[in-house]
C-alpha positions as CSV (number, residue, x, y, z in Angstrom):
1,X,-10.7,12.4,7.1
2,X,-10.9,8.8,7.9
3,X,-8.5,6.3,6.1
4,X,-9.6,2.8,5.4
5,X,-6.3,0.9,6.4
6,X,-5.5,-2.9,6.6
7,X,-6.8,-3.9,3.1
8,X,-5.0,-7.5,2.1
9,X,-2.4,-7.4,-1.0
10,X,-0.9,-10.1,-3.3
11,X,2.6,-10.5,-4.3
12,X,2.6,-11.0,-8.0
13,X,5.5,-13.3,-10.2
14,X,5.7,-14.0,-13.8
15,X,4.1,-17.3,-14.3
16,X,3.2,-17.5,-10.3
17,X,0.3,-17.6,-8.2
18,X,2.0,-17.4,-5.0
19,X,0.6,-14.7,-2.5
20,X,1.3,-13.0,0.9
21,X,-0.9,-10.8,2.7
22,X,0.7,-7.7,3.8
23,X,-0.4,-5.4,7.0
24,X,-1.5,-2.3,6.2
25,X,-1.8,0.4,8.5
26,X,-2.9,3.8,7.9
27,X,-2.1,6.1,10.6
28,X,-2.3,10.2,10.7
29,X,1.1,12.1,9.7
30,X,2.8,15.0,11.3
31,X,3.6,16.5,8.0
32,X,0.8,14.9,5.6
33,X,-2.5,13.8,6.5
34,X,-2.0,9.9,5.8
35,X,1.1,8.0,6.4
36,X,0.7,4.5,5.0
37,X,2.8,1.5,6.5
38,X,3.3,-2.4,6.1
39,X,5.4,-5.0,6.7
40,X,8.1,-5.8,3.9
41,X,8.3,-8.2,1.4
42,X,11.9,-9.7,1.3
43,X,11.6,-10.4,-2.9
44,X,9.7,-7.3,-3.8
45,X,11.3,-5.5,-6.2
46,X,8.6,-2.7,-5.5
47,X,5.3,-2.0,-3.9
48,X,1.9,-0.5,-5.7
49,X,-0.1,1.7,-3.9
50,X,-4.2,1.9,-4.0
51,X,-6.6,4.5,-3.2
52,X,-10.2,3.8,-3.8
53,X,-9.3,1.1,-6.6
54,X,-6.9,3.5,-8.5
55,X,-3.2,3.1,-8.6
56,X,-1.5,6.3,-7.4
57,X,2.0,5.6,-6.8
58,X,5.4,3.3,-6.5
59,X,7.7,3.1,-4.0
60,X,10.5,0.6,-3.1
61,X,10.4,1.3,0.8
62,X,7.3,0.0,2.8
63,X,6.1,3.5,3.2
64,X,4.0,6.0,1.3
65,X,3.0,9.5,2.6
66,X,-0.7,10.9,0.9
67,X,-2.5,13.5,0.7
68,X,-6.0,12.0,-0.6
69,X,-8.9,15.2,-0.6
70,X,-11.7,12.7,0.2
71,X,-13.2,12.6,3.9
72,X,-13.1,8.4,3.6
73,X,-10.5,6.7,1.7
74,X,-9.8,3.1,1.1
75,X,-6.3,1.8,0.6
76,X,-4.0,-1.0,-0.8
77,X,-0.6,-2.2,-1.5
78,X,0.7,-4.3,-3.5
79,X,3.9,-5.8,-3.4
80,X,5.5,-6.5,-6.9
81,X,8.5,-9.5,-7.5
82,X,10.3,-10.2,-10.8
């Protein structure tokens, strides 16, 4: 399998158009096949997680563990502020 890492998020606010482009890594895992990593937002009350256009989880920490069943995948994260 061969992740597709380091896709460019946005940082989303009611009534704002303000952005930040978060570093994604993928990298493999020693208990899943995928561990997904990126730099924190400091106002994100959560983060969205991608893969291959379809949202597939939340998670508050800048972390996500995956088990996609594709050979190539193509990630990205979204961090989410009130």
């Amino acid at each position: 399998m061969v992740p597709q890492g380091g896709v460019g998020s946005q940082r989303r606010g009611k009534g704002s158009g303000s952005s930040v482009t978060l570093i994604l890594r993928a990298r493999p895992g020693k208990s899943v096949p995928v561990e997904l990593i990126w730099n924190e937002v400091a106002d994100a009350i959560f983060y969205r997680v991608w893969r291959d256009g379809v949202p597939i989880a939340e998670t508050a920490v800048a972390f996500f563990p995956d088990c996609p069943r594709g050979e190539r995948v193509a990630y990205r994260v979204e961090a989410v502020r009130d």
